[in-house]
N, C-alpha and C positions, 0 to 999 in steps of 0.2 A: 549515577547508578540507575538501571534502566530505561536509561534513554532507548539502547539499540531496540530492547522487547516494545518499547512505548512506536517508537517507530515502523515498528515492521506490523504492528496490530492499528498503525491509522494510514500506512499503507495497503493493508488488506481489506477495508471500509475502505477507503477513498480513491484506491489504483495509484498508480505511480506517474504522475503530471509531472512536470519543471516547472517552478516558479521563474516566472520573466521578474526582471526589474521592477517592473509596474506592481507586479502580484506583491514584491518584495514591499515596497514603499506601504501599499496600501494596507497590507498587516500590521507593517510597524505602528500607523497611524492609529488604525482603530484594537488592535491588539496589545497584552502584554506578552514580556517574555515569563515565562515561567519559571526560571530561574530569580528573575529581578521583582515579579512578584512573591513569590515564597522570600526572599530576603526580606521586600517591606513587611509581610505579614509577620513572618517570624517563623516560617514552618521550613520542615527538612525537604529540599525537592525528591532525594529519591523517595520519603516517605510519601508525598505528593504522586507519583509517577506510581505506585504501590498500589495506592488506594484506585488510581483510573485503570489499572491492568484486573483489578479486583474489581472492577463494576460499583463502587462508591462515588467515582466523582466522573465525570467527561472527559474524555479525550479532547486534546489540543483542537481547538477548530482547525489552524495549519501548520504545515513544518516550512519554517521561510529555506531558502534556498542554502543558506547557511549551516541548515540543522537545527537552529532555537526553533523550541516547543510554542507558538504561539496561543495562549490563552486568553479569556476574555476578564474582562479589569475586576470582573464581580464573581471570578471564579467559586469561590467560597460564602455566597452571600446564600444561596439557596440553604448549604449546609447547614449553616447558622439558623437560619431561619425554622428549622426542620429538628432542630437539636441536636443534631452532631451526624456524621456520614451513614451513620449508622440504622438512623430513623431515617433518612432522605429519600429511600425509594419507598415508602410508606405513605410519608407525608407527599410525595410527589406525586403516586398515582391515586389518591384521596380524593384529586382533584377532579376527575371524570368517574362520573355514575356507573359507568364501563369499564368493568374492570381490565377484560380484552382491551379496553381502549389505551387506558391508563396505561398496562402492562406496555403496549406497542409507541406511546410516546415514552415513557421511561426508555425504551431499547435507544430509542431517536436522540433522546438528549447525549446517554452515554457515549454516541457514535461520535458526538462533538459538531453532528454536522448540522447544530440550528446556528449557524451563522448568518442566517434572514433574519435575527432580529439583534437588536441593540443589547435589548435585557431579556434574557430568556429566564422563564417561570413559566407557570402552569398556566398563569393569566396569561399571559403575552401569547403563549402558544395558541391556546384557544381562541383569540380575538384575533390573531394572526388567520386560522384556518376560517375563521367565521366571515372575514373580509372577501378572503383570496374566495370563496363559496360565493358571495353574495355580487362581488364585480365579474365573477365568471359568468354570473347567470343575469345578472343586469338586462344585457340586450333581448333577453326575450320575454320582458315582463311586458303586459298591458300595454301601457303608458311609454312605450320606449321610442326616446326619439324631443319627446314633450322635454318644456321647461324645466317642469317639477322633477321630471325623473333623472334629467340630467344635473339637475345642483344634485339631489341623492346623492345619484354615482359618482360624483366628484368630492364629495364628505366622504365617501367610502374610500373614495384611491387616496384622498389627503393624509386620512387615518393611517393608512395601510405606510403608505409613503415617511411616516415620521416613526413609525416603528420598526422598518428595514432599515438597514447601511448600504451601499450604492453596490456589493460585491465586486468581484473583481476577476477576470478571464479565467482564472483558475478554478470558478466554481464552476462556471458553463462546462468546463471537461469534465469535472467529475461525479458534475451531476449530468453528465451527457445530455445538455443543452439548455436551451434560455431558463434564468431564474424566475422567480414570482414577480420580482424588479420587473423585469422584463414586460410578462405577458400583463401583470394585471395593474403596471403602473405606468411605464411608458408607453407599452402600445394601445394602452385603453384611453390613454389621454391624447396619443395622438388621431386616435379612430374616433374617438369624441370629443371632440376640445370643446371647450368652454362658451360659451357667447362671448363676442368681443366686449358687451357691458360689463359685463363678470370681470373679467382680465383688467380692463381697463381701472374699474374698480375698488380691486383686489377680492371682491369675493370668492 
């Protein structure tokens, strides 16, 4: 029950891509199906499917090439946390001083499309943008280039790096082009790599 409405409103957010094989596998790995989560939890999917077309819960991060609604394993953990769907856009834009703010990651989460991080919450989001800010602007600090400044910028991409999933080709379309993976974790490592004592190391 509402799959087809759930479908055509995370194809009008996201445009209509194909999942390759690849796309396929790597959903399955880091995603649930939503159908087989709402069985472990115990909830009705089209009531599930109801409450995202209502703006209570997220839309699917993706639709694997099959059709399953791919969701993420803690779908339901924000809710809870928040005391019930109901309170959840409340408790969720509480979290920025900006209401404007709040209000505009709220819209973000519902779209489904923080799929940049593992655990999406208010925290992760924030520490997420506060990262992806601070390794953008790295190279034109003072000190840039120096010892000091580059273990920094390497705690920052580390951070950054254990709070992303690797994404997978089908974001680059739909986000028409490289992800934060991308700019501020592989190409910032490989435009500043580490000293060979570091590496050698492991620091």
């Amino acid at each position: 029950m509402y799959e087809k409405e759930l479908a055509e409103r995370f194809r009008r957010i996201n445009g209509d891509h194909p999942m390759t094989p690849a796309d396929d596998a790597y959903v399955t790995v880091q995603f649930a199906v939503l159908e087989e989560l709402c069985a472990t939890e115990g909830c009705d999917p089209g009531a599930v499917r109801l409450r995202m077309l209502a703006g209570l819960l997220p839309l699917p991060g993706y639709l694997r090439s099959d059709g399953a609604e791919m969701v993420p394993r803690d779908l339901f953990a924000l809710t809870e946390r928040a005391g019930g769907a109901e309170r959840l856009e409340e408790w969720f834009t509480a979290h920025w001083e900006d209401g404007e703010t709040g209000r505009r990651e709220w819209e973000a989460y519902l779209s489904g499309q923080y799929v940049c991080l593992h655990e999406v919450s208010p925290a992760t989001i924030r520490r997420k943008e506060h990262l992806t800010a601070a390794i953008t602007a790295a190279p034109s600090a003072p000190d840039a280039g120096s010892a000091a400044w580059t273990a920094r910028l390497h705690a920052l991409i580390d951070e950054l790096d254990a709070l992303e999933p690797a994404f997978t080709g089908y974001d680059r379309l739909r986000f028409g082009g490289p992800t934060s993976r991308d700019v501020c974790v592989d190409a910032m490592r490989a435009r500043y790599p580490r000293p060979v004592s570091a590496v050698a190391t492991g620091a």
